[in-house]
C-alpha positions as CSV (number, residue, x, y, z in Angstrom):
1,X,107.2,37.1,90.2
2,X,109.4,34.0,89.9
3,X,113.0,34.5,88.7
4,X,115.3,33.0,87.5
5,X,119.0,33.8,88.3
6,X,122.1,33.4,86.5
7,X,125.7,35.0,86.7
8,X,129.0,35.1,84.5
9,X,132.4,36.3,86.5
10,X,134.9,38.6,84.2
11,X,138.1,40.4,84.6
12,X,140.2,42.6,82.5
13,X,143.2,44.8,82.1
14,X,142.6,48.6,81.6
15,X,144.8,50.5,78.9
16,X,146.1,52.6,81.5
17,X,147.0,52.2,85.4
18,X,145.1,54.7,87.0
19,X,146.3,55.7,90.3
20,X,144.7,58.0,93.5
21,X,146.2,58.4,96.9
22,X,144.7,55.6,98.2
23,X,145.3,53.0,95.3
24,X,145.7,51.8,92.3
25,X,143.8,49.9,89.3
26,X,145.0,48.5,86.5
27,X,142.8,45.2,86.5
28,X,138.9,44.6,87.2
29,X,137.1,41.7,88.2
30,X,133.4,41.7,89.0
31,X,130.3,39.7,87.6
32,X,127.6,40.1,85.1
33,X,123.9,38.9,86.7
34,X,121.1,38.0,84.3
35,X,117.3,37.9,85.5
36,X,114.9,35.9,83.8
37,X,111.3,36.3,84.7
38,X,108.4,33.8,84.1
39,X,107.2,35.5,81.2
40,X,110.5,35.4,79.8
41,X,111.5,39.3,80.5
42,X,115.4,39.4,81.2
43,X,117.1,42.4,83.0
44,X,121.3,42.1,83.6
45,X,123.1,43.7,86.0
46,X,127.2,44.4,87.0
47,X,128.4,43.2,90.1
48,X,131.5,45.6,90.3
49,X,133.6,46.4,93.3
50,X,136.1,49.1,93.7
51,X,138.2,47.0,96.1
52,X,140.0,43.8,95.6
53,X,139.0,43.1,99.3
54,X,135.6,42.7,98.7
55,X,135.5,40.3,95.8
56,X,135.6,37.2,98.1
57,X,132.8,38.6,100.0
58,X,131.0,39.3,96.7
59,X,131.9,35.3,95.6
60,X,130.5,33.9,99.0
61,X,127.3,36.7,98.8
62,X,126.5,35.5,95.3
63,X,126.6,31.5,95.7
64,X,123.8,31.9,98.2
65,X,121.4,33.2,95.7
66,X,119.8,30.1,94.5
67,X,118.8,29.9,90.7
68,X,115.4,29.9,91.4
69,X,113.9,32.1,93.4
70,X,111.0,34.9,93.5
71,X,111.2,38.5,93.4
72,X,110.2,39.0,96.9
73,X,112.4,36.5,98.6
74,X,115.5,38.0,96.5
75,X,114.6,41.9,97.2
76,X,114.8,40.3,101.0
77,X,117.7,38.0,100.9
78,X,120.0,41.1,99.4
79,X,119.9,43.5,102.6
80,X,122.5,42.8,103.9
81,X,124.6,42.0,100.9
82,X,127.5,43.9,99.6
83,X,126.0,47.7,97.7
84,X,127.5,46.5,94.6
85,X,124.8,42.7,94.7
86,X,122.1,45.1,95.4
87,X,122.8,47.6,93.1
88,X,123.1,44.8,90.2
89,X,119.9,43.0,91.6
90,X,118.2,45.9,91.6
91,X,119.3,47.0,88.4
92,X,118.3,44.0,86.4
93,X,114.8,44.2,88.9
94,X,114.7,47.6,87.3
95,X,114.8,46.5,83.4
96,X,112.4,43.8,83.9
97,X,109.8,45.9,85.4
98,X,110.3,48.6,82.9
99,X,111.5,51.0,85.5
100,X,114.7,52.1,83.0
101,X,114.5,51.6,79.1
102,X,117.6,52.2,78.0
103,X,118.1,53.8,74.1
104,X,120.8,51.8,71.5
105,X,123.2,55.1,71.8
106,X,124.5,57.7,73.8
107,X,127.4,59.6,71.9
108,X,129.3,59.9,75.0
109,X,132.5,58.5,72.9
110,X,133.2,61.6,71.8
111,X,136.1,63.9,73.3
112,X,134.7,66.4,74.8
113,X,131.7,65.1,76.6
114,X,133.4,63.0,79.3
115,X,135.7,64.4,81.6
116,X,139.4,63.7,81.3
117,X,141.8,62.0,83.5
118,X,145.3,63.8,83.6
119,X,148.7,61.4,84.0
120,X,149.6,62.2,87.7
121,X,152.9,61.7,86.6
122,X,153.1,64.1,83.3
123,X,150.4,66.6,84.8
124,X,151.7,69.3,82.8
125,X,153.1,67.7,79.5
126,X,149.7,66.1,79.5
127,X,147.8,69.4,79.8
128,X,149.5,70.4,76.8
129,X,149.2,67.5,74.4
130,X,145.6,67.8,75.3
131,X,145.5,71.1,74.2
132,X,147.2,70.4,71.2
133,X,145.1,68.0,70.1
134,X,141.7,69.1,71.4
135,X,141.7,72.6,71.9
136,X,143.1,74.2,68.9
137,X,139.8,73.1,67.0
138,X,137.7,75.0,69.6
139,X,136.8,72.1,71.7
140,X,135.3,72.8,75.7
141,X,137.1,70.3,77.7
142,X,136.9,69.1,81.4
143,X,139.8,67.5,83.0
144,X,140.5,65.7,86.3
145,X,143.1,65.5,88.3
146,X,144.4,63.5,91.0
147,X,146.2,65.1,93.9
148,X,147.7,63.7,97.5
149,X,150.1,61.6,95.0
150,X,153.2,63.5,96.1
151,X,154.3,66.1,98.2
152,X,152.2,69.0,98.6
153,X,155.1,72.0,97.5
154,X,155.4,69.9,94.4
155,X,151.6,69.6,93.7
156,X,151.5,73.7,94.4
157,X,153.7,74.0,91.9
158,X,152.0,72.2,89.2
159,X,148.8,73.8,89.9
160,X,150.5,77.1,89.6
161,X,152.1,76.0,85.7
162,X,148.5,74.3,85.4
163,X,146.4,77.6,86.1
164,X,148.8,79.9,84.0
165,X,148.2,77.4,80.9
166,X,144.4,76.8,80.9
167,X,142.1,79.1,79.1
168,X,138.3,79.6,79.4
169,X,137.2,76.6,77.6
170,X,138.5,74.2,80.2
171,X,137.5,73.1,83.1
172,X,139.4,71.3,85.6
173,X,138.3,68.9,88.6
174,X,140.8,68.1,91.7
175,X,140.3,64.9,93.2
176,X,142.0,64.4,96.8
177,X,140.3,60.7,97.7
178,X,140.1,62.0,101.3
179,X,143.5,62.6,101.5
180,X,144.5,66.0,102.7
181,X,143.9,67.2,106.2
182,X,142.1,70.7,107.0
183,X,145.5,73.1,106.5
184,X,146.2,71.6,102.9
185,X,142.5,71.6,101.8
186,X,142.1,75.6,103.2
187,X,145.2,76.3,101.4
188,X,144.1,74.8,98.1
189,X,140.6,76.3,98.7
190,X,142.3,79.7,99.4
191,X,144.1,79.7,95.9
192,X,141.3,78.2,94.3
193,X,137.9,79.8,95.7
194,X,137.8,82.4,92.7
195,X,138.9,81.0,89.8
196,X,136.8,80.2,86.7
197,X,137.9,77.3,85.6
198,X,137.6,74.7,89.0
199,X,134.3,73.0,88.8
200,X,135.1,71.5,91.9
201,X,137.2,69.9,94.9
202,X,136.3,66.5,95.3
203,X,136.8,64.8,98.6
204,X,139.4,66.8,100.3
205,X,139.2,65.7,103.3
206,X,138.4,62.2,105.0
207,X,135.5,60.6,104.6
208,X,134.1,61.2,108.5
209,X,135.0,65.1,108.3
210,X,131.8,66.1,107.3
211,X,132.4,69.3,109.4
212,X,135.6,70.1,107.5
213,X,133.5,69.8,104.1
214,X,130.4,71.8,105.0
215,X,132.9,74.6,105.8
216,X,135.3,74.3,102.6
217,X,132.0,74.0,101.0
218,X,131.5,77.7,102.3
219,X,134.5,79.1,100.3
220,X,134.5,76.8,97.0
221,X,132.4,73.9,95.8
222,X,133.0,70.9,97.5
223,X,132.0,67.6,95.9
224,X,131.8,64.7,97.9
225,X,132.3,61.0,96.8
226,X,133.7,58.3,99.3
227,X,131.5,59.9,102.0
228,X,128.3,59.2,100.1
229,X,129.5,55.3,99.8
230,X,130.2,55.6,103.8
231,X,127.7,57.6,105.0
232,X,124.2,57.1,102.4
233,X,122.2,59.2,104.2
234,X,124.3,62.2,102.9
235,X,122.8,61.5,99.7
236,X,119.6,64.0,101.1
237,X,121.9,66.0,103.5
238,X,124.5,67.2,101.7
239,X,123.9,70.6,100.0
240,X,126.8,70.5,97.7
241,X,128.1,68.6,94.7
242,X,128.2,65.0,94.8
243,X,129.7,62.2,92.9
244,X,127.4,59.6,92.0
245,X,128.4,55.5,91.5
246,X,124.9,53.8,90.3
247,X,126.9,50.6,90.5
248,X,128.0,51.1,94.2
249,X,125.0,52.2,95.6
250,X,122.7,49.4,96.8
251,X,120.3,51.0,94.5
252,X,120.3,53.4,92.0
253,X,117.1,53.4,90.9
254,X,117.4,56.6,93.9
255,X,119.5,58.0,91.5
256,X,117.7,57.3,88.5
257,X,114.3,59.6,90.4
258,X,116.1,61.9,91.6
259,X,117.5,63.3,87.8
260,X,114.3,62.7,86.4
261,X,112.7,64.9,88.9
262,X,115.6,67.1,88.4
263,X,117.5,67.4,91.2
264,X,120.8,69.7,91.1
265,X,124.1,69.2,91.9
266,X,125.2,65.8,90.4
267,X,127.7,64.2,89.2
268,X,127.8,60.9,87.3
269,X,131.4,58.9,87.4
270,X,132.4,55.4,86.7
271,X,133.9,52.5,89.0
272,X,135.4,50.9,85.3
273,X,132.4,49.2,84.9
274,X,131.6,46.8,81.8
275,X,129.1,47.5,79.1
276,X,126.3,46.1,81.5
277,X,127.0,48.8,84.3
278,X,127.8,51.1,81.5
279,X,124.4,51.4,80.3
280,X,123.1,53.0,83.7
281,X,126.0,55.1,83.3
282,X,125.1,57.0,80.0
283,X,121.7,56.4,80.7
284,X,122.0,58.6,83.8
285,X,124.5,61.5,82.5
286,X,122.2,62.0,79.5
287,X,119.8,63.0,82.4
288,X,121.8,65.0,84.5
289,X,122.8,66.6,81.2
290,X,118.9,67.7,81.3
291,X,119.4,68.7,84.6
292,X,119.5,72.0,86.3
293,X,123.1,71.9,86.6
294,X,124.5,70.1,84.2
295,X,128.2,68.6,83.8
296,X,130.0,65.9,82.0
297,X,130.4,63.0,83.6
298,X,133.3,61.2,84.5
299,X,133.5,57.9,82.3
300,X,137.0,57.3,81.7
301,X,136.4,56.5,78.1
302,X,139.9,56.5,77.4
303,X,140.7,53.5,80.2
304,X,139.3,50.9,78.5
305,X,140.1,47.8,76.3
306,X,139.0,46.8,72.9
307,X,137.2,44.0,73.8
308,X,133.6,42.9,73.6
309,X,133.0,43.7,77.5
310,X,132.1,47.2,76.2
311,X,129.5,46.6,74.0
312,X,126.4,48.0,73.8
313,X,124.5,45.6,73.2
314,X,123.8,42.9,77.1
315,X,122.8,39.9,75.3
316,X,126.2,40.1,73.0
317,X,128.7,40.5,76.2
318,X,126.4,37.5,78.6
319,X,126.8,35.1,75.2
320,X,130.0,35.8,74.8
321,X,131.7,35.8,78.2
């Protein structure tokens, strides 16, 4: 199949710095891709990294890909790109040949079926606004929090007030970003292992201490994230939860197989991808929310702008960019 190929760079400010122990974001660049086939089927894609570091390796990748060029010679030339070309390439490669239809609307805009990020820096205050607002009308919530931001007596502390406040319709995720060494994450794990309302830690430990996680893993569920983006071939090893980036993967029509043949332990979370990337995104937690084990996802729904980069409708955002 001959193609024609096309892309559009963006950039944008979220409504809210978010922040983890590694870093920070509070503006995203990246690229829309459009595919045109020769009978004049189209597929689009997001070219969206996590790190400012790789976007001049992304803008040197992406100039080699001529305009014209066929199916084969592309799927070849993208090997040894950057996950995030392949994972837009192979996107749009999916839409074209009908591998993914995607439906007008996913009602993931309502409260309630996303995960919520807390302020790291009003953990509690924000707790109870939240519950203010959401709770008192007998919503189920999940929130996220990020830890490894400050010192850890101060973060025991919070997660003490945090625990005494919750009640059995929320659920709360704690995100380390590889953080914490093996005596912080045991300690956490120890206060942790048997209460009701953690759905997870998520990468507790570094990203090459798979040893560490198999054995927190043992004492409460451990969900890894970076690691899978280091180390793919976790993605069949790792008996535990797992966080799942379709646009960082080099390609997630993986992902898209394995929750349509039902595979457990899932989780589907955003890199603050546009309304391109955002379609896999809904597209996939709808599955997983079929699934044998199903959670909401992590979308960040509050994050983003009013602008037409959310749309839901591809042709709209690539004509308008």
């Amino acid at each position: 199949m001959n193609l024609i190929f096309q892309k559009k760079s963006y950039s944008f400010k979220l409504s809210a710095k978010v922040e983890n122990s590694k870093t920070n974001y509070h503006t995203k660049s990246g690229w829309i891709i459009k595919l045109i086939s020769n009978d004049k089927k189209i597929g689009f894609g997001e070219v969206s990294p996590l790190h400012k570091k790789d976007l001049k390796k992304c803008t040197k990748q992406l100039d080699m890909i001529p305009e014209y060029i066929e199916e084969f010679n592309l799927s070849e030339q993208i090997n040894i790109f950057h996950p995030c070309i392949q994972s837009a390439i192979n996107s749009a490669l999916a839409e074209i040949n009908g591998k993914i239809i995607f439906k007008e609307n996913y009602y993931f805009d309502e409260i309630g079926k996303t995960a919520i990020l807390l302020n790291h820096e009003n953990v509690v205050s924000d707790l109870n606004d939240i519950k203010k607002r959401y709770c008192d009308i007998g919503k189920s919530l999940t929130l996220k929090w990020k830890v490894a931001l400050k010192n850890n007596h101060e973060e025991e502390a919070k997660l003490e007030e945090i625990l005494s406040k919750i009640g059995n319709n929320i659920k709360l995720r704690i995100d380390a970003n590889g953080s914490w060494g093996r005596e912080i994450a045991n300690r956490w794990a120890d206060i942790l292992k048997d209460n009701k309302n953690i759905d997870w830690l998520e990468q507790p430990l570094c990203v090459d201490d798979i040893d560490g996680m198999t054995e927190l893993n043992k004492k409460i569920p451990i969900a890894l994230d970076e690691s899978l983006l280091k180390f793919p071939t976790l993605i069949d090893e790792w008996k535990g939860w797992q966080i799942r980036r379709p646009s960082q993967e080099n390609n997630p029509v993986k992902l898209l197989r394995e929750l349509e043949n039902k595979k457990a332990l899932i989780s589907i979370s955003t890199s603050f991808e546009t309304g391109i990337g955002k379609r896999w995104l809904h597209h996939l937690s709808s599955l997983q929310l079929q699934g044998p084990t199903p959670k909401v996802p992590g979308l960040a729904m509050n994050k983003f702008p009013n602008s037409f980069l959310f749309l839901n409708e591809a042709k709209t955002i690539w004509d308008q960019l």
